[in-house]
Phi, psi and omega in degrees: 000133202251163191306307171328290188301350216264333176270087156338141168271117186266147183246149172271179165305311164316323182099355178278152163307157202190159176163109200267134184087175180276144171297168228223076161075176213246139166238036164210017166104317165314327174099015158234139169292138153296146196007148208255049207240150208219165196284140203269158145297102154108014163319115150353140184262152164303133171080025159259171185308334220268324202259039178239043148242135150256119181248138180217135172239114197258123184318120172302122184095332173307089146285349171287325160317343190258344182267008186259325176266032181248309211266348175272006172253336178248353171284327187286343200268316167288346178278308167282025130108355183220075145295008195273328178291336200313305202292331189267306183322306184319316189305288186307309175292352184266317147337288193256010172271340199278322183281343185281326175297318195292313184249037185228162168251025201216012197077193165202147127312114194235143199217128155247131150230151189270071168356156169294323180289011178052024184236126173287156184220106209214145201237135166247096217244139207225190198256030174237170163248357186294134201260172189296183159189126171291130160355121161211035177280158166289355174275009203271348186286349182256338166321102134309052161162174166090026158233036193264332187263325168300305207280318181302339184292312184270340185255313194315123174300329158185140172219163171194193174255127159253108148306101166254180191276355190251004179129242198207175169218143186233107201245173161182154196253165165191123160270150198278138229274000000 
């Protein structure tokens, strides 16, 4: 796996690599920064619509990946002006991003965006059709895991599951308080 993949990628609209300031220190440990990607000529300026998506694409099994895409979710939300979501977007997007890694073999995509209306949306989308499922066995209150769709359940203003032909999106919503 070369430094590139090993970093999610923020993505435009376009589909060109994006990625706002210089990169930032080493993120795997190696002592190399991941990826060299710098604002394209001819970029969405901060604070238009195009530049309130974070689109990120994740390696299958990179769990190192999920504390990169908490802190590049919470860079985005302060930079569009509503850190008060930071704290529940992160929790929740660190959820379904840790399960779309663990139990899919194909990666995951992860895409947040803000609305004009100021409601977050954040999507994680991966290569199964198996649809989540809470724990229901009796044993699961005791369980270390398997309490990741309870928590999106309870804090997310509304979510859900979308079946696509390529495997699924696993969604939530967060409004501003």
């Amino acid at each position: 796996m070369d430094g590139q993949s090993r970093f999610p990628r923020q993505r435009t609209s376009s589909g060109d690599a994006y990625r706002s300031g210089p990169a930032k220190g080493p993120v795997n440990g190696s002592g190399t920064g991941a990826g060299t990607g710098t604002t394209l000529p001819g970029a969405p300026a901060p604070g238009c619509a195009l530049h309130r998506r974070l689109h990120l694409a994740l390696d299958p099994a990179d769990l190192v990946a999920v504390g990169a895409v908490r802190h590049r979710l919470r860079t985005a939300l302060s930079h569009w002006g509503v850190p008060e979501l930071s704290d529940t977007a992160e929790l929740l997007s660190s959820e379904l991003v840790t399960n779309a890694l663990l139990h899919t073999t194909k990666g995951a995509v992860f895409e947040a965006v803000l609305a004009t209306d100021s409601r977050l949306r954040i999507e994680v989308q991966d290569g199964t059709s198996r649809l989540p499922g809470r724990r229901r066995d009796p044993e699961a209150e005791y369980a270390t895991s398997g309490r990741g769709l309870l928590l999106v359940e309870t804090l997310a203003d509304s979510w859900g599951v979308q079946l696509r032909g390529d495997g699924k999106v696993t969604w939530f919503e967060l409004a501003l308080p």
